[in-house]
N, C-alpha and C positions, 0 to 999 in steps of 0.2 A: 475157536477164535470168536471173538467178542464184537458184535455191529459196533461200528462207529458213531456214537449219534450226538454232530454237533448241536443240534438243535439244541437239548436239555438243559444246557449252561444260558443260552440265549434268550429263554423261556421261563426262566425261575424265577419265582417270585411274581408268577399273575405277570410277567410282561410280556408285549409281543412282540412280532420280528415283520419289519418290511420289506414287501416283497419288490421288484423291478416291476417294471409296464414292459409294454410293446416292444418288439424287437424288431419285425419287418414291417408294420407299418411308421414305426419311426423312423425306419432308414427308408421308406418310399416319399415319408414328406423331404427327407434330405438329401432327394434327386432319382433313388435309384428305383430302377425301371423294372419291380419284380413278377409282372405276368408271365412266370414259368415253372414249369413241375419242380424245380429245385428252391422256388421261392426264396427266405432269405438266407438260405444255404449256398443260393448262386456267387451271393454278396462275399462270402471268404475266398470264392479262387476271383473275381475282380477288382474289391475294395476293401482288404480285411480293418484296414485302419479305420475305417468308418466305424463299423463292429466295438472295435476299441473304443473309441468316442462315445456310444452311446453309453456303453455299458458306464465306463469315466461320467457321463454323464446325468445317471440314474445314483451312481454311487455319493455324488455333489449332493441330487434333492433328496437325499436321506435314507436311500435304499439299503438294506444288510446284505442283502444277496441276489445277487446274479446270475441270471439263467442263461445258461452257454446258447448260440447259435447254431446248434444242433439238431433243432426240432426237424427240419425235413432234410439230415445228411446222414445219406446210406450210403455205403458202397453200391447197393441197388442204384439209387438213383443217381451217382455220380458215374454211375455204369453208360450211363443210357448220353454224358457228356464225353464219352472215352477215357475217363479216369480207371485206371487200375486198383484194383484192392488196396495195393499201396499205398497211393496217391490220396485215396480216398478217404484212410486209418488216417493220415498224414493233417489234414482239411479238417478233422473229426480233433485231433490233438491242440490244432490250429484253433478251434472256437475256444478250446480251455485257456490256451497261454493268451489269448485275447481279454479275456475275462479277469485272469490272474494279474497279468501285465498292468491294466484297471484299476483292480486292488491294490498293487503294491505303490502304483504312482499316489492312489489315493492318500495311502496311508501315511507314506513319507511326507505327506503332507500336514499328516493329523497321527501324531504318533501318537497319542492318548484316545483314539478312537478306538471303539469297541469288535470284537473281531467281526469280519465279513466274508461271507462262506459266497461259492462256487455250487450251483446246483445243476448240473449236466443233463439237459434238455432229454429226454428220451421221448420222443412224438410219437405216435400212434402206427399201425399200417396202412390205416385211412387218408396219412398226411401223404406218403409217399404215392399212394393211390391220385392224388391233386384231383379228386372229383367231390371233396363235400362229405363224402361218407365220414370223417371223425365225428361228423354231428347225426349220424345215422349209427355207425356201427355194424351195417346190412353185407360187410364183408363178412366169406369164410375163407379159414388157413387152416390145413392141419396143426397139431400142435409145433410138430417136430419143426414144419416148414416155417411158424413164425417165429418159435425161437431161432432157427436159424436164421432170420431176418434183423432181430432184434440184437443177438449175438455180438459180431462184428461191434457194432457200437458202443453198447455198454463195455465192453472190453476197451477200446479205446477211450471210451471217460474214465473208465477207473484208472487205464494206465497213465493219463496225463493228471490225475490227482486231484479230481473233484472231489470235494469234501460229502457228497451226496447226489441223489439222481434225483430228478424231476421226469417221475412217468406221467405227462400230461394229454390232456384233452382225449382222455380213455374213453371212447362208448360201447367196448365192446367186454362184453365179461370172457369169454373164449380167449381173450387177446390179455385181459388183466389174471387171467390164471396161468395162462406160458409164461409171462412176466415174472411173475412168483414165483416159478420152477427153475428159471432162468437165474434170476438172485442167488438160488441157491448155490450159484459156481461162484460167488464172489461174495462170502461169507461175513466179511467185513465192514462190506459197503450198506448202507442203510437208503431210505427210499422214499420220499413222499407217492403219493398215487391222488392224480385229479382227474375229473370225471367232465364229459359232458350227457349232459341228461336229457331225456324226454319229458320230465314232469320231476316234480320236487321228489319224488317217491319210487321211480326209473332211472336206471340206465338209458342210451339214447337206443341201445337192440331191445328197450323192452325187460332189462332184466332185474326185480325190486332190489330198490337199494338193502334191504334186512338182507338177500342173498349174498349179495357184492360184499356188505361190511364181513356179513359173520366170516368171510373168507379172511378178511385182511385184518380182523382185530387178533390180537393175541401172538402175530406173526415178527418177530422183535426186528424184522429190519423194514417194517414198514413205520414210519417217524412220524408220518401226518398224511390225513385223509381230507380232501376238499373239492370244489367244484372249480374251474377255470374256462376262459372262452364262452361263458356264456351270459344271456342279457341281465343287466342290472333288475329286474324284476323279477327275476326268477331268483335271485341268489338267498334273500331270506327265507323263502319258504324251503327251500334246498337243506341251507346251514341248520334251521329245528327241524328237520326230518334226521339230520344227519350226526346232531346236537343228544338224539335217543337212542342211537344205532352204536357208541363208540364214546368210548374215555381220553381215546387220542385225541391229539390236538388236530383242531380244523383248520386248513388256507382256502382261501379266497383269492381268486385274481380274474373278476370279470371285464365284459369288454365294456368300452365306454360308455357305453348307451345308445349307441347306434345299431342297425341289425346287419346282420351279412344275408347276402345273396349268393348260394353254396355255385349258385346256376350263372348266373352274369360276371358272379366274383367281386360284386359292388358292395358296398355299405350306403343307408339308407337311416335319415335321423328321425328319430322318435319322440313322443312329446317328453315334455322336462318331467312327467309328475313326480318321478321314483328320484328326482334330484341328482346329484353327483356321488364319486365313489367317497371322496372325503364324506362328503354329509351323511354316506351310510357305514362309514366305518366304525365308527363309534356302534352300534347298534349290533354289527356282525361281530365286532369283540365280545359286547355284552352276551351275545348269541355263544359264543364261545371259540371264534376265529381266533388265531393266536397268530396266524403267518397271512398278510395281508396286501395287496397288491393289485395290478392293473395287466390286463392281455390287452387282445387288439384294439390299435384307437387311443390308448391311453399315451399317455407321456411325459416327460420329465418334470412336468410342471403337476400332473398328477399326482405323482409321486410323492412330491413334495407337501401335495397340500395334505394327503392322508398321514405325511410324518408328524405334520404339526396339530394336526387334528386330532390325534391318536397322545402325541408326547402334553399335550392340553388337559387330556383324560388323568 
């Protein structure tokens, strides 16, 4: 069986593809109250029409694809609410037809719009951990026990019909090789892989990025390799580390420019020098970014301004 890889039609011809922003801090500016291990996962079993909205609303300032609300929903974690396996598959199905539902209002609106993909959040072990470690990595799992963790999920993205997975805000190489192994029971499905790093040249456990790639180049259901969640000054020396290491196409989706505090759980502004994401998207193209975009902090209004920044070029 042959990976699916929407990407390549979207991609052709030197273009590139815009990614969505934020997903829980946009839905915290718009009331909701996310200090919790379920973070904005809590958001589909209280306000899933919110979810909706944003995603509808990323899709308006120019966004191609949208990243489901799956990053911190596990059965693990919906465990620890008294949600059953069931229930929890159910929640996990629930972020795709969110996202889908988004799309197709979109669409009917703009029947000559260019197709817009579903990319099914796959969050890290670290997420579900709610201690900070995705930006560490300093977790160990046997193999077997984190694909058993990871399992459940990607099963349910695939079976609600994401066009693709988003394995995002990876720092741990242990946790991106069961990932790999994992894929291989869904032979079909294809995969971006985003990292957070220690240093433009690390992983966040420390592990060089030449190890990380030579793993994932040449592997046909990995579609694009990039960094995400992390601060705007880091990301170009990232993308030409990353730019030597791999022929794939690179994404980008860092955070606004604010820094996060893994320990108080605050964000903290920093000076303007490194500019906005528009003002460096152009650059991260040039760099070889093809999938481009906004994590935490960023917003609809971001989004927008990198579409026309980029459709300018």
């Amino acid at each position: 069986m042959s990976v699916n890889n929407p990407l390549a039609p979207l991609l052709a011809d030197g273009r590139s593809l815009i990614l969505d922003g934020a997903l829980a801090t946009e839905l915290e500016t718009r009331g909701c109250d996310l200090s919790d291990p379920l973070w904005s996962a809590k958001v589909l079993i209280e306000n899933p029409e919110l979810i909706y909205q944003v995603h509808l609303d990323y899709f308006n300032a120019g966004a191609q694809c949208a990243i489901t609300a799956s990053y911190q929903a596990t059965p693990q974690g919906f465990l620890r609410r008294g949600l059953d396996e069931q229930q929890s598959l159910a929640l996990i199905a629930k972020s795709v037809q969110l996202a889908q539902q988004a799309r197709r209002d979109y669409l009917a609106q703009r029947p000559q719009a260019e197709p817009l993909l579903i990319a099914g959040s796959v969050g890290p072990y670290g997420a579900f951990l709610a201690d900070g470690s995705e930006y560490r990595g300093d977790y160990r799992l046997p193999a077997a026990e984190m694909i058993a963790f990871h399992r459940p999920r990607i099963a349910a993205l695939a079976q609600a019909g994401v066009d693709l997975l988003a394995c995002e805000t990876l720092p741990s190489f242990d946790e991106l090789h069961a990932l790999l192994t994992l894929l291989r029971d869904f032979p079909s499905l294809g995969a971006w892989f985003s990292f957070t790093l220690r240093d433009s040249h690390h992983l966040s456990d420390g592990t060089p990025l030449t190890e990380v790639i030579a793993l994932l180049n040449h592997n046909p259901q990995v579609l694009a390799i990039g960094v995400n969640c992390i601060a705007l000054e880091n990301v170009t020396p990232a993308l030409q580390t990353l730019a030597t290491l791999t022929s794939l196409p690179l994404l980008v989706y860092p955070n606004s420019g604010e820094h996060y505090d893994a320990v108080s759980k605050t964000w903290h502004a920093c000076g303007g020098e490194y500019g906005s994401l528009s003002e460096q998207a152009g650059d991260w193209q040039q760099i070889g970014a093809r999938l481009i975009g906004g994590c935490c902090r960023t917003t609809p209004k971001d989004i927008r301004a990198i579409a026309e920044q980029l459709a300018s070029r």
